[in-house]
PDB file with SEQRES, HELIX, SHEET and CRYST1 records, atoms N, CA, C and O in Angstrom:
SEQRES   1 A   66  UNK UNK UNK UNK UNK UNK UNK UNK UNK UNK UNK UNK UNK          
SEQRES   2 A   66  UNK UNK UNK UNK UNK UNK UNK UNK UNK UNK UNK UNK UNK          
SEQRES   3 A   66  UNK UNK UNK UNK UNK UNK UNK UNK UNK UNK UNK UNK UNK          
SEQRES   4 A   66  UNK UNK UNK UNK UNK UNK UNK UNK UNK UNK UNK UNK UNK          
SEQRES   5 A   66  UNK UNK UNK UNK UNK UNK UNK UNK UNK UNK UNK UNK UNK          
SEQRES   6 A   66  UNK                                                          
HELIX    1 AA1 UNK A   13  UNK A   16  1                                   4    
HELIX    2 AA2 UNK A   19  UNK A   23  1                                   5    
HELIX    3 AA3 UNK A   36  UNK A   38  5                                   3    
HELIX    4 AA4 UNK A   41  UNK A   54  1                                  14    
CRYST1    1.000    1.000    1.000  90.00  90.00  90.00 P 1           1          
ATOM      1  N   UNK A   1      89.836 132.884 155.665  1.00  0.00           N  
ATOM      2  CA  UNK A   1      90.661 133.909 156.253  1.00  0.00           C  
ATOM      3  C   UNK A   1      90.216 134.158 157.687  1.00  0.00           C  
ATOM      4  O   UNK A   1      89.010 134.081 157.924  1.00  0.00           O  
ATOM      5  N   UNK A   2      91.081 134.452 158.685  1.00  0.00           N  
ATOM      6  CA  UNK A   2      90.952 134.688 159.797  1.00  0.00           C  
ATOM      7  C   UNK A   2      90.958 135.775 160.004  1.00  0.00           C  
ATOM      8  O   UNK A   2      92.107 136.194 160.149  1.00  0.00           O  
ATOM      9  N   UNK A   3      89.901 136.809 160.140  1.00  0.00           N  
ATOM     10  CA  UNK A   3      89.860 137.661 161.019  1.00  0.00           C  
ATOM     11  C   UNK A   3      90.012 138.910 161.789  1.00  0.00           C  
ATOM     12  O   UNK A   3      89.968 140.128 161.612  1.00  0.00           O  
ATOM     13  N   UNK A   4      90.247 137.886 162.902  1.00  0.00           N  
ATOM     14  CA  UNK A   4      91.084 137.944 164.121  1.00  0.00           C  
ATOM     15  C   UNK A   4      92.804 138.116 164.107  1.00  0.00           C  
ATOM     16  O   UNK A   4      93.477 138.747 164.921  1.00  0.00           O  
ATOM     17  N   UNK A   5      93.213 137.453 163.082  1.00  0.00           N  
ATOM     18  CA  UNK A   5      94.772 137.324 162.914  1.00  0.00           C  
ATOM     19  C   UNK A   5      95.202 138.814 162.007  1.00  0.00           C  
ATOM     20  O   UNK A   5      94.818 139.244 160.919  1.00  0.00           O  
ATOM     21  N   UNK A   6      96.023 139.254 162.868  1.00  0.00           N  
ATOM     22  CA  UNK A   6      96.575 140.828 162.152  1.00  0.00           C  
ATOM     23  C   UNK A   6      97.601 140.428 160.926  1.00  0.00           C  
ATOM     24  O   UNK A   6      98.170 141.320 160.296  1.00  0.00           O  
ATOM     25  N   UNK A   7      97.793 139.114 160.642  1.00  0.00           N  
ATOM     26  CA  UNK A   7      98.575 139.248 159.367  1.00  0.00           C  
ATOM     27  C   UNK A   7      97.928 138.932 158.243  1.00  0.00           C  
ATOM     28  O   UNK A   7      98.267 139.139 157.078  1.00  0.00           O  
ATOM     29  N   UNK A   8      96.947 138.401 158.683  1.00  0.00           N  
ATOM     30  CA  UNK A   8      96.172 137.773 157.247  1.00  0.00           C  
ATOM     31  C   UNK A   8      95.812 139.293 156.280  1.00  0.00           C  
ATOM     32  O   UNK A   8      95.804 140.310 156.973  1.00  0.00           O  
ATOM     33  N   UNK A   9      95.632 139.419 155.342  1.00  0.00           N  
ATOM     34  CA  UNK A   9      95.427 140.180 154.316  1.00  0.00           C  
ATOM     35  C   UNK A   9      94.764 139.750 153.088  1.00  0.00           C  
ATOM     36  O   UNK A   9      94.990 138.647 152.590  1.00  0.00           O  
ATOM     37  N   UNK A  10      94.000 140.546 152.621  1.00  0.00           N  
ATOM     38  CA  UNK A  10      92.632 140.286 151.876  1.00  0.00           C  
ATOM     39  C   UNK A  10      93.724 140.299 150.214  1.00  0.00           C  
ATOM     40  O   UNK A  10      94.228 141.354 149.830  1.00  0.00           O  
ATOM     41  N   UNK A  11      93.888 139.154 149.544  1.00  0.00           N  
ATOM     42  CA  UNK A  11      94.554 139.000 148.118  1.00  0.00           C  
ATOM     43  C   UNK A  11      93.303 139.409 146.920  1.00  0.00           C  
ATOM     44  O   UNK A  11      92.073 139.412 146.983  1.00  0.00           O  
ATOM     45  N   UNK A  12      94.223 139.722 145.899  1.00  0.00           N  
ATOM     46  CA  UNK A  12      93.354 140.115 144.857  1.00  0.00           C  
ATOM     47  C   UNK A  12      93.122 138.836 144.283  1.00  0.00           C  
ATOM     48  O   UNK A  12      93.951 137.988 144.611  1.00  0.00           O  
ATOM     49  N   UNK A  13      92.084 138.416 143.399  1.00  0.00           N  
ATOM     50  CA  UNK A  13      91.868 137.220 142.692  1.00  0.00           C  
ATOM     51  C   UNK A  13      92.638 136.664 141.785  1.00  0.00           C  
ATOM     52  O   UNK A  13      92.797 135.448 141.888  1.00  0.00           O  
ATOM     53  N   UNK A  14      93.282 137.345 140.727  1.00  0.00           N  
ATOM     54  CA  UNK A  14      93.921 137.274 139.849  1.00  0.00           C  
ATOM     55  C   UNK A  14      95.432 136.656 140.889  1.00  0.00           C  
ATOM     56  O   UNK A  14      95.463 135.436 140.726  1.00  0.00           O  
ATOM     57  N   UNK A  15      96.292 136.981 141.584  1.00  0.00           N  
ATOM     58  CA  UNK A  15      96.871 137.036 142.092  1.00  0.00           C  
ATOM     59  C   UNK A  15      97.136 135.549 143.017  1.00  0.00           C  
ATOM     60  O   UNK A  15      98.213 134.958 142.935  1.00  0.00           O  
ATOM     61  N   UNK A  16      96.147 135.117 143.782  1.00  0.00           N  
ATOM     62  CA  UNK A  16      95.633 133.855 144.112  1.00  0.00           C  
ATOM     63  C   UNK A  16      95.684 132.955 142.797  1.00  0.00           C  
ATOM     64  O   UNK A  16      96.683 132.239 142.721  1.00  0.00           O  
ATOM     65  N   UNK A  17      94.952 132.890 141.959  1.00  0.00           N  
ATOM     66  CA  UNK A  17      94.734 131.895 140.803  1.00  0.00           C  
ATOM     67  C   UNK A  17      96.080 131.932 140.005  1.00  0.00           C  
ATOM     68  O   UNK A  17      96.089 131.446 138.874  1.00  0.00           O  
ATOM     69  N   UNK A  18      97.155 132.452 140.502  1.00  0.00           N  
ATOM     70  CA  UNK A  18      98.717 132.396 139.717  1.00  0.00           C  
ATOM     71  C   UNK A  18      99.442 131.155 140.136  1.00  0.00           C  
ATOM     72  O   UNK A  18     100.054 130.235 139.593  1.00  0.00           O  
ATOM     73  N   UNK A  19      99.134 131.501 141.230  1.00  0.00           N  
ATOM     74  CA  UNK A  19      99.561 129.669 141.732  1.00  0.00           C  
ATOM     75  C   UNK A  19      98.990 128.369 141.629  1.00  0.00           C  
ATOM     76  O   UNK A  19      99.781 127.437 141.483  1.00  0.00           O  
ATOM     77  N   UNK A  20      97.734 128.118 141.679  1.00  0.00           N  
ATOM     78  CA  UNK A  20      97.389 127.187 140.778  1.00  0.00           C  
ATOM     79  C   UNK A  20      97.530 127.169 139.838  1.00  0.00           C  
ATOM     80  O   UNK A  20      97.598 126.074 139.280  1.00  0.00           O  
ATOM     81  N   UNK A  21      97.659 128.369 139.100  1.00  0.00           N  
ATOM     82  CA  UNK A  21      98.179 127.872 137.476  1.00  0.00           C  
ATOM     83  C   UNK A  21      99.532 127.235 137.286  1.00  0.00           C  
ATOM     84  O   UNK A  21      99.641 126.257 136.546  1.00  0.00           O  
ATOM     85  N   UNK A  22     100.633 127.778 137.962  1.00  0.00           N  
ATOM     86  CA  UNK A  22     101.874 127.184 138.132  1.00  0.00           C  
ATOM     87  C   UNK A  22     102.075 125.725 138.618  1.00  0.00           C  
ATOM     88  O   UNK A  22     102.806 124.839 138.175  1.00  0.00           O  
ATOM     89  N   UNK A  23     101.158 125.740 139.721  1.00  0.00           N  
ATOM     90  CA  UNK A  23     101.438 124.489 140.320  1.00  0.00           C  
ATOM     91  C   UNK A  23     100.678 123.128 140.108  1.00  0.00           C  
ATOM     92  O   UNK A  23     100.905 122.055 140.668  1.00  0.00           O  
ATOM     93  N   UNK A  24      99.662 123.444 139.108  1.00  0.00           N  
ATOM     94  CA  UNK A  24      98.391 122.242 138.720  1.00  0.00           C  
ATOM     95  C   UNK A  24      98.869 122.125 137.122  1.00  0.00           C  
ATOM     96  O   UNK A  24      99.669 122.922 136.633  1.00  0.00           O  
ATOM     97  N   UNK A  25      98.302 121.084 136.420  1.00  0.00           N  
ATOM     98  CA  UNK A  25      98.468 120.494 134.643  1.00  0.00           C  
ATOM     99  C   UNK A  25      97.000 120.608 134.244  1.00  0.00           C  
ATOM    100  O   UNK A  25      96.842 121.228 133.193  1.00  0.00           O  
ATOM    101  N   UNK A  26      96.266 120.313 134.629  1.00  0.00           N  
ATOM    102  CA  UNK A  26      94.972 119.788 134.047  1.00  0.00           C  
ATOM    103  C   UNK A  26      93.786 120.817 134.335  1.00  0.00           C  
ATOM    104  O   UNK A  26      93.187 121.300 133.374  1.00  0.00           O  
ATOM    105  N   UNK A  27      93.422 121.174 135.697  1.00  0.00           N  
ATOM    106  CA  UNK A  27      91.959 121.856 136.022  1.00  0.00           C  
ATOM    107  C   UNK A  27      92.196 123.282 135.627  1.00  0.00           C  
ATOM    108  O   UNK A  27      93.222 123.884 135.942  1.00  0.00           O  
ATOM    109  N   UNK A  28      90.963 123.943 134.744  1.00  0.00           N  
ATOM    110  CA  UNK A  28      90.652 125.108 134.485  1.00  0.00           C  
ATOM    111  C   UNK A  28      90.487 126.052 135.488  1.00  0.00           C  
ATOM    112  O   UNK A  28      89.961 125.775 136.566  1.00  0.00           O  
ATOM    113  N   UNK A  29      90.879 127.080 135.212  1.00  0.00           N  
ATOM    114  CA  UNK A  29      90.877 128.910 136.521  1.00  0.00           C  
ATOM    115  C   UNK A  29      90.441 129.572 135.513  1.00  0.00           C  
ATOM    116  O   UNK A  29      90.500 129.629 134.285  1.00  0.00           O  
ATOM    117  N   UNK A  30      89.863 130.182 136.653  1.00  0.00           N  
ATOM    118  CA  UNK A  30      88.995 131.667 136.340  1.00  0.00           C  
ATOM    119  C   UNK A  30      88.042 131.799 136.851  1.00  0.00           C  
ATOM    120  O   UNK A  30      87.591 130.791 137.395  1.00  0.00           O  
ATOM    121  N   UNK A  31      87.260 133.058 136.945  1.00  0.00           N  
ATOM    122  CA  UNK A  31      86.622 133.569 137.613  1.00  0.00           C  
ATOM    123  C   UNK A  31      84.786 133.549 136.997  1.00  0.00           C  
ATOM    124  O   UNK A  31      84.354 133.686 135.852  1.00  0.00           O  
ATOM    125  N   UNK A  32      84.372 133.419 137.740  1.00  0.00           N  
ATOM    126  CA  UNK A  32      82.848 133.612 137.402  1.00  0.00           C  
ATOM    127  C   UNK A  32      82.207 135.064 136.974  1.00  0.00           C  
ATOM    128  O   UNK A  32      81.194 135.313 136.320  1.00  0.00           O  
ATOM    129  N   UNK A  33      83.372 136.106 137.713  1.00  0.00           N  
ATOM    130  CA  UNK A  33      82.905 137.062 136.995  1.00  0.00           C  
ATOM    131  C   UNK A  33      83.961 138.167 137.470  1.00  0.00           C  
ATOM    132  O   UNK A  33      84.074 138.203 138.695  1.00  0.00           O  
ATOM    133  N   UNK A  34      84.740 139.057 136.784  1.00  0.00           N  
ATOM    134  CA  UNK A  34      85.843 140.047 137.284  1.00  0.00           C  
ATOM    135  C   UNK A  34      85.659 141.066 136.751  1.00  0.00           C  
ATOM    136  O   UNK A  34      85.697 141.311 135.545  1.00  0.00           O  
ATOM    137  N   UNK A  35      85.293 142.212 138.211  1.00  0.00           N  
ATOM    138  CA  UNK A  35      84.400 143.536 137.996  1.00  0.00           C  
ATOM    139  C   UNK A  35      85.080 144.579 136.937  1.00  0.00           C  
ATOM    140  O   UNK A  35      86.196 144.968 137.281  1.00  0.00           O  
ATOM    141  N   UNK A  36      84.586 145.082 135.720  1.00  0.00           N  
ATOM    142  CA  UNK A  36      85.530 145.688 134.836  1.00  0.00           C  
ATOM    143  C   UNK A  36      85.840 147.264 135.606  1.00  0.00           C  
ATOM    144  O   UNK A  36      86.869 147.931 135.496  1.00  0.00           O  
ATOM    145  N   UNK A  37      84.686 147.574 136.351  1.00  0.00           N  
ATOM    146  CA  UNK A  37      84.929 149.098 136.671  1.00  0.00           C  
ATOM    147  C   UNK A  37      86.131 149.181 137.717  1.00  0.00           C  
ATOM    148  O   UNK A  37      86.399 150.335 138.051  1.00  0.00           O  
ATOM    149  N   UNK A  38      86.778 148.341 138.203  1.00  0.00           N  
ATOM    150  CA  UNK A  38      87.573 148.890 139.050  1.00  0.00           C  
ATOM    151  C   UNK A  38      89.106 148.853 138.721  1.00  0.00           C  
ATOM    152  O   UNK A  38      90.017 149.247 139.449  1.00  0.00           O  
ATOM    153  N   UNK A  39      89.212 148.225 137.313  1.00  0.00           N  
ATOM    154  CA  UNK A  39      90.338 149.058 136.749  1.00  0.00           C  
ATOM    155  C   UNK A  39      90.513 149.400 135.439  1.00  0.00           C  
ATOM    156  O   UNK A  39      89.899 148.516 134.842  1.00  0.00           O  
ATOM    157  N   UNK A  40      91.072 150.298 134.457  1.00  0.00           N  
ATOM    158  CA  UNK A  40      91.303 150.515 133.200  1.00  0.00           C  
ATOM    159  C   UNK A  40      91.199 149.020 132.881  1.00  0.00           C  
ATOM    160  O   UNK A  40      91.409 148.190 133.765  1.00  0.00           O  
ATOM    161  N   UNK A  41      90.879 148.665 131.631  1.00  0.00           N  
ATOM    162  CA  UNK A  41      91.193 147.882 130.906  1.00  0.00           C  
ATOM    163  C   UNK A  41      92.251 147.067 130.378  1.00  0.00           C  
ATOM    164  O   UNK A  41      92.278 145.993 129.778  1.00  0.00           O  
ATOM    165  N   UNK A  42      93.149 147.921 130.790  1.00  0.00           N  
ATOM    166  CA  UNK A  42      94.661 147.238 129.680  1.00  0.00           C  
ATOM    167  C   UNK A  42      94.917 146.499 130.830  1.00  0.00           C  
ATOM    168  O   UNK A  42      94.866 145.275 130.708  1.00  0.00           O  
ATOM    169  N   UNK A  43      95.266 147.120 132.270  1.00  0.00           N  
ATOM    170  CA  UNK A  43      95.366 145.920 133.249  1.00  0.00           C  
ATOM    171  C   UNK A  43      95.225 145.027 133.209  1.00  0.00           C  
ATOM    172  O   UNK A  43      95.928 144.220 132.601  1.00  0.00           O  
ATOM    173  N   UNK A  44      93.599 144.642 134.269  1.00  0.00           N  
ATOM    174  CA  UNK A  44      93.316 143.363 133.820  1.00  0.00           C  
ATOM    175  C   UNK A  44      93.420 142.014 132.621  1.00  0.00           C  
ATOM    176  O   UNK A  44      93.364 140.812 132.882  1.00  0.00           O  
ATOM    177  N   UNK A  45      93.594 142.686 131.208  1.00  0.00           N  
ATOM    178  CA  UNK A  45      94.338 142.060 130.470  1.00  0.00           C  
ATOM    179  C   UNK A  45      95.417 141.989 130.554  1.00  0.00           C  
ATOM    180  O   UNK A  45      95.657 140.790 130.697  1.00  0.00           O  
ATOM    181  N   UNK A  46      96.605 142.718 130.562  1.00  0.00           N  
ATOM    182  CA  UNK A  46      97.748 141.823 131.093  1.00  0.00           C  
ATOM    183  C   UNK A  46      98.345 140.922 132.026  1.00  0.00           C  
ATOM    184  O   UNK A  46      99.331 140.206 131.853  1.00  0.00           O  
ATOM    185  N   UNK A  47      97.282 141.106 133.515  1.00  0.00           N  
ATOM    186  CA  UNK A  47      97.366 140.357 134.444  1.00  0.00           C  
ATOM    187  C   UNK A  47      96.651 138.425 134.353  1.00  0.00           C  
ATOM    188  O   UNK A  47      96.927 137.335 134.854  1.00  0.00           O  
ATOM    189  N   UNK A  48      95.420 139.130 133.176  1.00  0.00           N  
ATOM    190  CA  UNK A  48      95.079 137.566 132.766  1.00  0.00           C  
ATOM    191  C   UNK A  48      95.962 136.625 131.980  1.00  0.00           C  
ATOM    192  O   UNK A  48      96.168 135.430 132.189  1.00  0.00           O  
ATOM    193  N   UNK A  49      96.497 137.503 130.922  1.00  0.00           N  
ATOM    194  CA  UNK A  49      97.254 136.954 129.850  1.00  0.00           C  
ATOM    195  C   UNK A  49      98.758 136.259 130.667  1.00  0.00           C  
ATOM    196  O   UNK A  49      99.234 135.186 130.295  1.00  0.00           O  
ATOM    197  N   UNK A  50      99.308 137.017 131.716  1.00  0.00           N  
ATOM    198  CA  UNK A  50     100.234 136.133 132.587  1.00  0.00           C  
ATOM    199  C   UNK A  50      99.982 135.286 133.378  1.00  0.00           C  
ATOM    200  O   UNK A  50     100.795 134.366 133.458  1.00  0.00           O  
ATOM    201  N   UNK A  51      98.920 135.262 134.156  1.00  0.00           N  
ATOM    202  CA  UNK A  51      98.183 133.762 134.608  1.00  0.00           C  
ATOM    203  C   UNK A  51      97.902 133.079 133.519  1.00  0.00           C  
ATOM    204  O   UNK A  51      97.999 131.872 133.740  1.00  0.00           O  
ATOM    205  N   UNK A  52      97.545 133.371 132.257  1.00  0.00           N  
ATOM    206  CA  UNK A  52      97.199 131.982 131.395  1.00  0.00           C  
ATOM    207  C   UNK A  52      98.235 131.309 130.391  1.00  0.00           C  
ATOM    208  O   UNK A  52      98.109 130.345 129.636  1.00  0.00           O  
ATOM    209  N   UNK A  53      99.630 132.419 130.731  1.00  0.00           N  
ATOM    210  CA  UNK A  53     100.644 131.926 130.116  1.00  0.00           C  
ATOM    211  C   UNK A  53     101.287 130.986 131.363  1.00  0.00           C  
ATOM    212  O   UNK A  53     102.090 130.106 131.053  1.00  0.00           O  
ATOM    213  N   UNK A  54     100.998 131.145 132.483  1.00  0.00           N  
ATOM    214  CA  UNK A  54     101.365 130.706 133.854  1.00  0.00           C  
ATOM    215  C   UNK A  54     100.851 128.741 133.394  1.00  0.00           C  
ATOM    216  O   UNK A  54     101.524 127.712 133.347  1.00  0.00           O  
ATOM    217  N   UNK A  55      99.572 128.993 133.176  1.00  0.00           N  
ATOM    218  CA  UNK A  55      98.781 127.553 133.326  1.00  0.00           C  
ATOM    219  C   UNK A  55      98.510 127.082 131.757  1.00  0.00           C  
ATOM    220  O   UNK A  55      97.648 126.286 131.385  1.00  0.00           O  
ATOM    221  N   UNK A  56      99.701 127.953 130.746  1.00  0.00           N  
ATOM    222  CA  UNK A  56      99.550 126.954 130.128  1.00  0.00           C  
ATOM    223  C   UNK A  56      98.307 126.904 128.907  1.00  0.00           C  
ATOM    224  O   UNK A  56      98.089 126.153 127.957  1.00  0.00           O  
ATOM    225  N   UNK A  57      97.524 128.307 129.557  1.00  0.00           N  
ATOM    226  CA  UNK A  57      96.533 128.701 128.588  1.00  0.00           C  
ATOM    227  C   UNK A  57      94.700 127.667 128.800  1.00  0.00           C  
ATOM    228  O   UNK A  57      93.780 127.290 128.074  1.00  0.00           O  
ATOM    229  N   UNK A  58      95.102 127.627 130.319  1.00  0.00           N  
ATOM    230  CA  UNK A  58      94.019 127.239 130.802  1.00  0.00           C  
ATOM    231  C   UNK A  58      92.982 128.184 131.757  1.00  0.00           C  
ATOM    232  O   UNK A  58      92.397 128.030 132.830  1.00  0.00           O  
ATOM    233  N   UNK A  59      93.071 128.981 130.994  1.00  0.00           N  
ATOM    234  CA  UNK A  59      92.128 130.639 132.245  1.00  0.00           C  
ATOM    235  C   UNK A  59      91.383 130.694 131.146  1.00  0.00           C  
ATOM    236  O   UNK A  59      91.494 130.438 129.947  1.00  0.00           O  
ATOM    237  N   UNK A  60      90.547 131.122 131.938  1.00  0.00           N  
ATOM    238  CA  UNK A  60      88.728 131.186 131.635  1.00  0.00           C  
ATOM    239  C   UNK A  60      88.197 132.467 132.268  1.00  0.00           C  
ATOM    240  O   UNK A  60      87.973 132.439 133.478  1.00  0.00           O  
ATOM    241  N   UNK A  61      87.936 133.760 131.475  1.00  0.00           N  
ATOM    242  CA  UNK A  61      87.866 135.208 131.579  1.00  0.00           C  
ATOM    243  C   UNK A  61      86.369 135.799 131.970  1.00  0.00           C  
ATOM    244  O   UNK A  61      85.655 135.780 130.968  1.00  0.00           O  
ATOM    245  N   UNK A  62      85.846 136.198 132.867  1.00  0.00           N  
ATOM    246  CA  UNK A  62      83.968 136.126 132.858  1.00  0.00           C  
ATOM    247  C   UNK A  62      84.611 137.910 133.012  1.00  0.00           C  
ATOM    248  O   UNK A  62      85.633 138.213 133.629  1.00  0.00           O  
ATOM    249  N   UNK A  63      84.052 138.506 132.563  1.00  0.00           N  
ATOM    250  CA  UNK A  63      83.945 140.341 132.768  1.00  0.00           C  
ATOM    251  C   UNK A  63      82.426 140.968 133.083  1.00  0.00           C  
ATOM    252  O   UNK A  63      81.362 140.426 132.785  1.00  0.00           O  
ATOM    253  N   UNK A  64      82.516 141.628 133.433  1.00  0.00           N  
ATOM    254  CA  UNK A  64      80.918 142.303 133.884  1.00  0.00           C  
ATOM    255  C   UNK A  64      80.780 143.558 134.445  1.00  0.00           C  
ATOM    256  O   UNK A  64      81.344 143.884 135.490  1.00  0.00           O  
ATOM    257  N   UNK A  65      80.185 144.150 133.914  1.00  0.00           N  
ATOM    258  CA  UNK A  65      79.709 145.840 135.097  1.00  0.00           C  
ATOM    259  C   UNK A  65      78.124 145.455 135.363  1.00  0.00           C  
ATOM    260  O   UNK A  65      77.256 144.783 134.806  1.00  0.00           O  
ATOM    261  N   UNK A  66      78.294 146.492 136.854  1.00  0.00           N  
ATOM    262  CA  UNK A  66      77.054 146.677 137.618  1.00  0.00           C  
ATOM    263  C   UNK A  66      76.492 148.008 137.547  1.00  0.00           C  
ATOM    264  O   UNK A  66      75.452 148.272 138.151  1.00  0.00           O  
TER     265      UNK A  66                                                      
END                                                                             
């Protein structure tokens, strides 16, 4: 990401990894680790469960608090 450039904008993770799921067959997504405290629970599960219906049921879920 640039910066310097006033359009670029910081994406959420989940959000990013939707399109590789759509657009790839074979390589596994997901995250090494997706912070639970920063949203309720039910969220993040529905947002995973549509990326992994996206790819096909190739997402790989790491959760964690600090």
């Amino acid at each position: 990401m640039d910066r310097q450039d006033p359009h670029t904008v910081p994406s959420d993770l989940w959000t990013t990894l939707a399109g590789p799921a759509r657009d790839t067959r074979r390589i596994r997504l997901g995250t090494l680790l997706t912070a639970a405290t920063f949203r309720s629970p039910g969220l993040p599960a529905v947002i995973v469960a549509i990326v992994d219906t996206m790819s096909g049921g190739r997402v790989e879920l790491g959760r964690g608090t600090g």
